[in-house]
N, C-alpha and C positions, 0 to 999 in steps of 0.2 A: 644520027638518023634513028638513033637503037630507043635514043630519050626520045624526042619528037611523036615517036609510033607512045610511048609510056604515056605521056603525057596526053595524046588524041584520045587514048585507051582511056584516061581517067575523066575528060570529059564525059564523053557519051557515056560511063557508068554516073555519074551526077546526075547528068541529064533522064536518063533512066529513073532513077531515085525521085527524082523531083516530081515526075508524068506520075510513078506510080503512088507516091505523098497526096497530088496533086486530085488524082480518081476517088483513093481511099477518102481524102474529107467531102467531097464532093458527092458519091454513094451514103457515105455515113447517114446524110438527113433526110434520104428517101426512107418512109415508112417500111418496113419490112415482117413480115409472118415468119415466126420459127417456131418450128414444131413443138411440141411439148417433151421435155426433159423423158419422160416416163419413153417414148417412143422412139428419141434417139439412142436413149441408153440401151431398147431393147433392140436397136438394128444392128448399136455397137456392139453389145455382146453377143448376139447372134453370127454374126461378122468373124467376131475372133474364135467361138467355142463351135462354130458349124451349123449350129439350132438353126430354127424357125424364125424368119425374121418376122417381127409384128407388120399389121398392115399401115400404111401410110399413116402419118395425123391428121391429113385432109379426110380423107375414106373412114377414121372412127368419128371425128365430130360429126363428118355428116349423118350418121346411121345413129347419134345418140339422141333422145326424145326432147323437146321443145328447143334444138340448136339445129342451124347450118353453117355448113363452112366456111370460112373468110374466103373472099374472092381475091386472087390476085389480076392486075392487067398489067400494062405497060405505060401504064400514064402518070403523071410525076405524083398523083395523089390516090392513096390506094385505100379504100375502107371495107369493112364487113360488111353483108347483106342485110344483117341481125345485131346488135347490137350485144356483148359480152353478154349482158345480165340481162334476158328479154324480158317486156312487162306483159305480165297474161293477158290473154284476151278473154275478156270477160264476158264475151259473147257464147264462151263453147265452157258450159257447165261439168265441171266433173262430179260428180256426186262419191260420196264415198264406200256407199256400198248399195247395192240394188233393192226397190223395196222387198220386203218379206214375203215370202205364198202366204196361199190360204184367203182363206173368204176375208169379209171385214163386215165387222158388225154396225148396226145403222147409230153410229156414237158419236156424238164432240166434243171436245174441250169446249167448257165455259170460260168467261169472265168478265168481274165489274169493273169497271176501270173507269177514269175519270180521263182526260185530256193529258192533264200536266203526270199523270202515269206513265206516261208513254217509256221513258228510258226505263223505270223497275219492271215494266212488264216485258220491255223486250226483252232484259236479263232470266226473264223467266220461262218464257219462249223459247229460247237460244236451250237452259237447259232440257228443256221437255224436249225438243226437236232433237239434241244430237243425241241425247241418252235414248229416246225411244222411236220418238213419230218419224224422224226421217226415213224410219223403214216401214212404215204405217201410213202415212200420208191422210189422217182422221181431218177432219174438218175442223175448225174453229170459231165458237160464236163468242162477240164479245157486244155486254151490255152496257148502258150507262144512261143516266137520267138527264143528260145535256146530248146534241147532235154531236157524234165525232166527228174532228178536224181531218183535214185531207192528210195532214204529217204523221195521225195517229195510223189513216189509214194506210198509208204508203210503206209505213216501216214496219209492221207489224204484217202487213200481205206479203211482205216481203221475206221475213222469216218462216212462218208456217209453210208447209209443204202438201196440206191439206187445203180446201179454199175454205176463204174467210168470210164473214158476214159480220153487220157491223145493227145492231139494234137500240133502238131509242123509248126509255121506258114510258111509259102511260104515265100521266099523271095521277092518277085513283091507285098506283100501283107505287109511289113514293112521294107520299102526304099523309097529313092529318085525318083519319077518317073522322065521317061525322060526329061519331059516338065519343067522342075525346073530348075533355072538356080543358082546355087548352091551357087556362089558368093553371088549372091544377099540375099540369104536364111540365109547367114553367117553373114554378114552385118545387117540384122533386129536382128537376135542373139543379137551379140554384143551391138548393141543399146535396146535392150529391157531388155539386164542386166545394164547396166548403169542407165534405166531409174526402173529399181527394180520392174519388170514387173512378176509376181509367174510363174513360169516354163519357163520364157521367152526365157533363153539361152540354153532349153533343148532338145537335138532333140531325144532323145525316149519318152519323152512325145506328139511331133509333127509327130510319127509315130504311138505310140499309139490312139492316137484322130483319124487319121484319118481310121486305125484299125477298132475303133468301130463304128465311122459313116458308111463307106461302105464295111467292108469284113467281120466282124466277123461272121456273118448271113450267108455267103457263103464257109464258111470251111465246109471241108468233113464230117467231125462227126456232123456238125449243120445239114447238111441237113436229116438228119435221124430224125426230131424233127419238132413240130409245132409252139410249144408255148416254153418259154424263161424267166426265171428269174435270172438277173445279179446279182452277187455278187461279194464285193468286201473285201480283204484284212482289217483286222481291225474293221470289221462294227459291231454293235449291235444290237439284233431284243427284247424290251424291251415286247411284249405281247404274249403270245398263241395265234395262228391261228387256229380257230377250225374249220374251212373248207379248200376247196381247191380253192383257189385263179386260178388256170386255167383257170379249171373248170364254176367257176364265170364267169370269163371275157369273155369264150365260150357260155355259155349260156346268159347272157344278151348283147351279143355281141358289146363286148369291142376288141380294138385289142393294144392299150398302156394304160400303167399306171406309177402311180407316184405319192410319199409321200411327198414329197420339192420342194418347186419351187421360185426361185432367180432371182436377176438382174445378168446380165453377167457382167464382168470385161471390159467397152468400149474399154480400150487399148490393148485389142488381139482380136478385130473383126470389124476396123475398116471402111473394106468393105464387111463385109458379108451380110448386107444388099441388097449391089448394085448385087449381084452376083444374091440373091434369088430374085430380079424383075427383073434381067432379063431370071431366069428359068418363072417366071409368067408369062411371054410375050412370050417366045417361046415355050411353052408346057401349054397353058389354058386349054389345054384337062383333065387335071390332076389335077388343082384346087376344090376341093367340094362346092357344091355351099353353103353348111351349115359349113364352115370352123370355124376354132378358129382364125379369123383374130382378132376382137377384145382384145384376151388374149394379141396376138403380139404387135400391134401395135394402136397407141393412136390417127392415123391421116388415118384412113383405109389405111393405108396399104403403106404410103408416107415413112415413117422413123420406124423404128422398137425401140421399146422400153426396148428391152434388158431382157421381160421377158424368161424365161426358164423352162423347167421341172428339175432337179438332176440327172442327168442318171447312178448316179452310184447302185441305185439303179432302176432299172424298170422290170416290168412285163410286158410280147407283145407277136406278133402273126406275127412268123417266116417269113409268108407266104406273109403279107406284106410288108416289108422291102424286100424282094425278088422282090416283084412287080415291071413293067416296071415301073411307075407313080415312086415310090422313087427309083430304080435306075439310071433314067432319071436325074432325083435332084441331088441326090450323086454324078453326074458325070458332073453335070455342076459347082457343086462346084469346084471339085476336079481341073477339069482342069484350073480354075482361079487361082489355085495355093495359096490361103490363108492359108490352114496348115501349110506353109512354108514361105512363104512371111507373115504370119501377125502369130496368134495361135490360129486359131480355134479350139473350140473344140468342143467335139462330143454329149454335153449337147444342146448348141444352135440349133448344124445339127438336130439331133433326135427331139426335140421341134417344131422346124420350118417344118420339113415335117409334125410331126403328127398333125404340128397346121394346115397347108396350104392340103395337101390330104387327111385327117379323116374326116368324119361329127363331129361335135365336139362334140355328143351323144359316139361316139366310144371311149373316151380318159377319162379313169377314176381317180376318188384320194382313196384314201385306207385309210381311214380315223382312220380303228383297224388294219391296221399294223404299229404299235410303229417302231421308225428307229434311229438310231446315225451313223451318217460319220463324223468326225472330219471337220469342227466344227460345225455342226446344228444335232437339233433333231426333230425329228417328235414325240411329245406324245400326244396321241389320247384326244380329246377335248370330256369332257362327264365324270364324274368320275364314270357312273354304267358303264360303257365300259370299264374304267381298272380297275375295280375292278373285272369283272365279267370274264376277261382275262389276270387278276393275273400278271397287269404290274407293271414293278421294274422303271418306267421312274417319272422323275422329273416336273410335269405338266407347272410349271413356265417356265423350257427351251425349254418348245415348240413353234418353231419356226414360225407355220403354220400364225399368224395374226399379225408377229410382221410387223414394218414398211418396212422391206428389200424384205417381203414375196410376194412373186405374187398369192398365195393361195387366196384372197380376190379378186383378178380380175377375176381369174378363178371362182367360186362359182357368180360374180357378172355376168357374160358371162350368164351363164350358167341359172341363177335364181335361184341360189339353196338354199336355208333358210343353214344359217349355224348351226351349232351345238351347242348345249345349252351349257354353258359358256364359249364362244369365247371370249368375253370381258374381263373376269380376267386372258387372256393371251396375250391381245392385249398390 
């Protein structure tokens, strides 16, 4: 009887074994939520040492920002509300910092740009906007001698944080004026690719220069603006700008600026010179009598020296370049015909008037704005200066005191103590 009870007894513990085998694989492949390690370990030891138990793992995802908590039910399929790794919603804009106070001055970004520009100018945009305008929100005019396409328009409105306008040049404003006599324009061409001259045999380069020397300032969408920051295709802005450079040049009453400044290429401006002494002599009214002649030229004013501002990038004051005094200049270039007959460009014109019309107090250098145009850099001389505006530029290829630079003549003009360690860039 003693066995028979032994033996019943070891059934029903089988049987037991089996039910509970049986539940455990059966559970096993229902989906299940477990907490996170971090929150049972903090209940566990809470538990044992008496502390403070953490609050549930349900109750912290839910309160942490862009998650909610896994729902559990009782249905054999169990899923999250949200998915682990949610995809933003691109509808609800974060911005990363709010714009800046203070007034804003009546200014915009320019630019030429052509269609198939499109990707180097967005690269270029992208740096203006996070370095500066996203906290300015400045306007944007962008010019070009063909209608832009809707792709141009689309990515590029897209970037700026300022609105955008989109203009279409006149024809009389990039062409042959009448006074050209074309053969001959052909002729310099040809000879100035032979002689391996950079843009020599190019004539929308020889439209554009002269472009930006005397019309760009008087397109339609310009004249709705005071102030002017050129931008170009491809360029890098290596520091934060923590103010508003207008603004600046408005109030200490600046009317150009400029981060680079070079010798010119002597074999595309061989008489540009003779051109501007004879605007000197027929228009002395328009001469400042505190000019930047010095910068120009090394014999007052005999022979020009071939310094320059970079005009690809510059800051200026609309209102000027509008003036009788530079369109007076502009237009005695123009008619001598060297855009075409030789290759002036629009770095030397812009240089030479705001060297020869500005008090040379008005023409400033930007010393914290970092800059790259293929191939020179401007990186701000001072290492608490880019550190302090978290620049990415290479201090060694800055270009400001190397031997090609005119930056030194200019500071020398001027009297201006240069900036503490110039010399481990010179």
């Amino acid at each position: 009887m003693a066995t028979g009870n032994v033996r019943y007894a070891r059934y029903i513990l089988f049987a037991v074994f089996g039910i509970v085998v049986i539940y455990l694989i059966s559970t096993s492949s229902l989906p299940q939520y477990t907490e996170p390690i971090k929150s049972n370990a903090g209940q566990l030891l809470g538990g044992l040492t008496g502390g403070e138990k953490e609050k549930p793992a349900q109750e912290t995802i839910a309160t942490s920002r862009h998650f909610e908590a896994p729902t559990t039910t009782t249905t054999s399929h169990t899923y999250a509300a949200e998915p682990t790794s949610p995809n933003p919603k691109y509808g609800e804009v974060n911005e990363l910092s709010p714009p800046a106070p203070g007034e804003r001055m009546n200014a915009t970004f320019v630019t030429l740009a052509r269609n198939s520009d499109l990707w180097e100018i967005a690269r270029s945009i992208r740096q203006v906007e996070d370095r500066f305008n996203r906290n300015y929100n400045y306007d944007w005019v962008f010019l070009n001698d063909k209608p832009f396409d809707d792709a141009f328009k689309k990515v590029t409105s897209s970037l700026v944080s300022g609105k955008t306008h989109y203009g279409e040049i006149a024809e009389e404003h990039w062409s042959f004026p009448s006074w050209i006599d074309q053969e001959k324009a052909r002729q310099v061409r040809e000879d100035m690719a032979q002689r391996k001259i950079i843009y020599g045999d190019s004539i929308s380069y020889r439209h554009m220069c002269r472009f930006e020397s005397g019309f760009f300032f008087r397109q339609p969408l310009m004249m709705n603006y005071e102030w002017y920051w050129r931008v170009e295709p491809s360029v890098e802005l290596f520091c934060d700008v923590h103010y508003d450079p207008f603004k600046f040049m408005r109030d200490n009453k600046k009317k150009y600026s400029f981060v680079i400044s070079l010798y010119e290429y002597v074999e595309t401006i061989p008489t540009l010179w003779d051109s501007v002494k004879k605007f000197i002599k027929q228009h002395p009214e328009h001469i400042h009598k505190d000019n930047s002649m010095k910068f120009l030229s090394d014999d007052n004013g005999d022979t020009y020296n071939k310094c320059h501002f970079w005009s690809n990038f510059e800051i200026g004051n609309l209102n000027w370049l509008r003036s009788k005094a530079y369109i007076d200049f502009f237009e005695t270039l123009d008619k001598d015909g060297g855009f075409f007959y030789e290759r002036w460009g629009d770095a030397p014109v812009h240089s030479i008037g705001a060297g020869l019309l500005l008090d040379k107090s008005e023409i400033h250098f930007f010393n914290d704005i970092a800059y790259y145009h293929v191939p020179f850099t401007h990186c701000p001389t001072g290492e608490d200066v880019r550190v302090k505006l978290k620049c990415h530029c290479d201090p060694s290829q800055n270009f400001d005191w190397k031997g090609y630079s005119c930056t030194n003549r200019f500071f020398e003009m001027n009297g201006y103590d240069k900036p503490k360690g110039w010399e481990e860039q010179a």
